[in-house]
Each structure stands twice: as C-alpha cells, then as structure tokens.
N, C-alpha and C positions, 0 to 999 in steps of 0.2 A: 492503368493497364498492369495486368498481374506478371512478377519476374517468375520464370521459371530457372534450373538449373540442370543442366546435362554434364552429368558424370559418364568418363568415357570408360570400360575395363576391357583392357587386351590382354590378360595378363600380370598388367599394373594397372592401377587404378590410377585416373587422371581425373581431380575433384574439379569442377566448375563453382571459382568463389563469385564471380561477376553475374552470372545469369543473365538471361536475354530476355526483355519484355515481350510479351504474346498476349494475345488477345483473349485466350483460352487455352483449353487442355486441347485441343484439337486442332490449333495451330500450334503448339508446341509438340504432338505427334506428326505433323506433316512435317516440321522442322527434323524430329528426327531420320524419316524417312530418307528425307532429301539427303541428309549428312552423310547419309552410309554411301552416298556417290565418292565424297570423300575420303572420307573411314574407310573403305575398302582398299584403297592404295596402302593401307596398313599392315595389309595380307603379301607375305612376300615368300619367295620358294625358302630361302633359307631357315622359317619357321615351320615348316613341311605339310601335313598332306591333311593336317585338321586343325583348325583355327577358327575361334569365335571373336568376335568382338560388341561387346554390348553395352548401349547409350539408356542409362536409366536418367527418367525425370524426375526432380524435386519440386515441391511449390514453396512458396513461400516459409512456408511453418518446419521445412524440410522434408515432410512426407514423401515419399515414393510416389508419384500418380502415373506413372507409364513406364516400361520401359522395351527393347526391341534389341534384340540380336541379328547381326549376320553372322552365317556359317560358311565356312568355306572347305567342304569335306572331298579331297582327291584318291582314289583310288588307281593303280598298274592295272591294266589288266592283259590277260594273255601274255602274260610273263612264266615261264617255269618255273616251279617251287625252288628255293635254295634249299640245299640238300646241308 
C-alpha cells in the first residue's frame, strides 16, 4: 500500500516525515477532507478575520499530488466607518 505525506501550512509550515499508508490518491483526498474537521480548531479569533490553512499531499517520490485549503474569511458588518 502506497505512503502518502500531509504537510500542514497555517502560516508555519508543519512537514509530515512519517506518512500514512492509503490505498490511493483518492483515499488520501478523503483523508484530507476529513482532517480539516480538525485543522479547523486551528482557526482561533486571536488570529483575526482571514485565515487559511492548507493540507498538501506528497507521494512517495515527494511530488505534490493533491492539496486543499480551508478559508476562514470574517467580515463587521453594519458597523459605522471609523473616522
């Protein structure tokens, strides 16, 4: 079964040396979908009102084969301009 590698970047980059076996490239995209249930806990007010965090995949050879952002984009609204 082929290891795949998820590197996490929020900012800082967090390299995945261990890798997780998967069956495919398409269970290695469902893995990363699922992680962003996680990964999202990552998203905190104190980093404010636009925030990405993105799960790229490696394959074995290290190539890039996927990768997938969340965004987390907040807006005020019906606030008065600060003058």
């Amino acid at each position: 079964m082929p290891r795949y590698y998820f590197d996490i970047h929020d900012g800082e980059l967090l390299v995945d040396d261990e890798g997780t076996q998967c069956a495919d490239l398409e269970a290695a995209r469902e893995k990363v979908i699922v992680s962003f249930q996680d990964v999202g806990g990552w998203i905190t007010p104190a980093d404010g009102d636009d925030q990405r965090v993105s799960v790229t995949v490696r394959d074995e050879a290290g190539r890039r084969v996927y990768t997938g952002t969340l965004t987390f984009t907040g807006s005020r609204l019906g606030e008065p301009a600060s003058s």
